[in-house]
N, C-alpha and C positions, 0 to 999 in steps of 0.2 A: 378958088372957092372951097374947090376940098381942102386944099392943105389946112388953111383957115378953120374949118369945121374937124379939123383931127388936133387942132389946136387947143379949141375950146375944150374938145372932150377930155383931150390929153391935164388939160389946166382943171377941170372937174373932177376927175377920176384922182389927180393929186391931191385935191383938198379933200375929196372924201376919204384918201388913203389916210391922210395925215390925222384928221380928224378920227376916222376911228383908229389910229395907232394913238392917240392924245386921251381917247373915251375908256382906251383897254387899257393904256398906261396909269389910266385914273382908275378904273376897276380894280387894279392890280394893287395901285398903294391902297386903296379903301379894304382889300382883303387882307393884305398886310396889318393893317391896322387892325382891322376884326380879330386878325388872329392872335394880334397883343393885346388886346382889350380883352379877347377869352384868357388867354393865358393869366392876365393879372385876376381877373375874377375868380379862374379856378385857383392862385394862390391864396387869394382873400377866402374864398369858401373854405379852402381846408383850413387858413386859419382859424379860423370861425366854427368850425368843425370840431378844432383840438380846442379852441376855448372853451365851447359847448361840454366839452367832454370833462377838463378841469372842471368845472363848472360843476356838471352834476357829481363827479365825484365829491366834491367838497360838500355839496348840497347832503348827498346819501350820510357821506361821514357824520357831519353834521346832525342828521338825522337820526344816525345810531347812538350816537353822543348822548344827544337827547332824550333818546329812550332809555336808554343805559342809566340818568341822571334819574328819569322818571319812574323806571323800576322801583330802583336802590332808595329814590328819597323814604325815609323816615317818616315826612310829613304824607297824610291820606291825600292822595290827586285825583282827579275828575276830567275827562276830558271830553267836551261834549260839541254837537255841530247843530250849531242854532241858524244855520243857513236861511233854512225855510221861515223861521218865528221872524229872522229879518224883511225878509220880501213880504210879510203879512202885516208886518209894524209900518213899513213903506207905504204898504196901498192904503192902508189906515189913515196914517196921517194926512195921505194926501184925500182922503173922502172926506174925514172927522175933523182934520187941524191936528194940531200939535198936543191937545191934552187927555194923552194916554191914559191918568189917573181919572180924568172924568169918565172916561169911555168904559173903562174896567169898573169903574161904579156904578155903571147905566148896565152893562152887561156881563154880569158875573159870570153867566156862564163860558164867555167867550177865553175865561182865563184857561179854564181846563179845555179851549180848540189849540189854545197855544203851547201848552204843558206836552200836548200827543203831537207837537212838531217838533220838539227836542229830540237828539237820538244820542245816545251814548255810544262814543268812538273807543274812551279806554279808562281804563282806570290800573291804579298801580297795586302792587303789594299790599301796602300799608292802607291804601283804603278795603280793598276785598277781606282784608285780616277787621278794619273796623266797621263793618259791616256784617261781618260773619260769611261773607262769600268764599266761595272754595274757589280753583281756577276752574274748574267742572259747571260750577253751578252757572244758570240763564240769565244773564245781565240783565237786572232793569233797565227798561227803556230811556231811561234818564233818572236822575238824581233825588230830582222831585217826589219820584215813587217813593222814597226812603225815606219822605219827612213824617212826623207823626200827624194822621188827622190831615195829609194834602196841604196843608197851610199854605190859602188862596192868596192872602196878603202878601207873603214872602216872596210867591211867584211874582207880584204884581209889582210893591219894591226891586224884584231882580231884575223884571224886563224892564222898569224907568228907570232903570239907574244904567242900566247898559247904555241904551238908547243916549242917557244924555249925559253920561259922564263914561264911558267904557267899561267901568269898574260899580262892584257892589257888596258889601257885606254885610252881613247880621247874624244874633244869635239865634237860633233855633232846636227845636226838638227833632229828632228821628228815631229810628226805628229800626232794629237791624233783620236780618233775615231771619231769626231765631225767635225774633219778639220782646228782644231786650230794650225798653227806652234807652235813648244818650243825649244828652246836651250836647250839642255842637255850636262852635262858630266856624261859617262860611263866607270864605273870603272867592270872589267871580270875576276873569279878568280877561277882555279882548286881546289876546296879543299882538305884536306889530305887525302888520302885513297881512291882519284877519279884520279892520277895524269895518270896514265895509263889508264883505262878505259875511263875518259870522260865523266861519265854516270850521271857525274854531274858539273854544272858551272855556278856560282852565278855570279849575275850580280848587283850590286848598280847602281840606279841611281837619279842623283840631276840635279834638273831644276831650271839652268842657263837663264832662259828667262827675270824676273825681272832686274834682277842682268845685264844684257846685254841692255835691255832700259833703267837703268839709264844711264850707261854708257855712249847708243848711244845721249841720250836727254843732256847729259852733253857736250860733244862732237858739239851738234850744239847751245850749246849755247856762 
């Protein structure tokens, strides 16, 4: 009877050996494997790391490019962040519906809440020179400020033309730091990759004031 019973234990104490040498040999390939599945991810991350890094350099480059283009252009630049006039045209439409021009008819004043959400990011050379601004002098808050008389319409024109086509221009009057009128055309334009946001919105502008005394001087003669 004992031999029997040193039997069974002996046949027990086997399978448990067996089995946790089968639990640990299986623990052992699963850390195995951990440890190549880390290894591959830590190869992926740095690659993903040095992409990241081309990436923004190209991005930066790119960026001084830009500035560099935007300086030196010729023509007067504008560069402004109507972020905020978006998220306000949003909530709008979704209280009011879609007709922006009825709404700005019902509530004129609301035109000048949305004029004091624009904020001016930059402006280049050639607009500061057409403006009469020094690099010293305190940036109007936005563009707007520089029209002759605020002209409520124009703002209203700009923000539906955004809204429904990206893009907007027209001619207008301004007014430079000095107090000199100028005829302007301004041309206002979403860029790719701002079309939603808003958080940016170029503006060209070409002064028409010559070009409109000859005219007028021709005209009376």
């Amino acid at each position: 009877g004992s031999l029997v019973s040193i039997l069974v234990v002996s046949i027990i104490y086997e399978k448990i050996r067996v089995k946790v040498q089968d639990d640990l040999a299986l623990s052992q390939q699963e850390y195995r494997l951990a440890e190549q599945r880390q290894r591959e991810t830590n190869v992926e991350l740095g690659k993903e790391i040095e992409r990241r890094k081309v990436s923004e350099k190209a991005l930066l480059e790119s960026e001084l490019h830009y500035r560099a283009l935007f300086e030196e252009s010729s023509v007067a630049l504008w560069e402004e962040d109507w972020s905020l006039v978006k998220m306000y045209l949003d909530n709008l439409t979704k209280e009011y519906g879609g007709d922006l021009a009825a709404y700005f008819k019902e509530n004129p004043q609301a035109v000048m809440r949305v004029a004091a959400l624009i904020k001016t990011t930059a402006a280049n050379r050639a607009a500061l020179s057409l403006f009469e601004l020094s690099q010293t002098s305190i940036m109007p808050v936005n563009l707007f400020w520089l029209l002759k008389d605020l002209l409520r319409e124009f703002l209203i024109d700009q923000i539906i033309a955004l809204y429904t086509t990206g893009h907007h221009h027209a001619d207008v009057s301004g007014r430079t730091q000095g107090g000199r009128d100028i005829h302007l055309m301004v041309m206002s334009a979403l860029p790719a990759g701002y079309e939603k946001s808003w958080e940016k919105v170029f503006t060209s502008i070409y002064d028409l004031t010559e070009r409109i005394a000859v005219e007028e001087e021709k005209k009376r003669m």
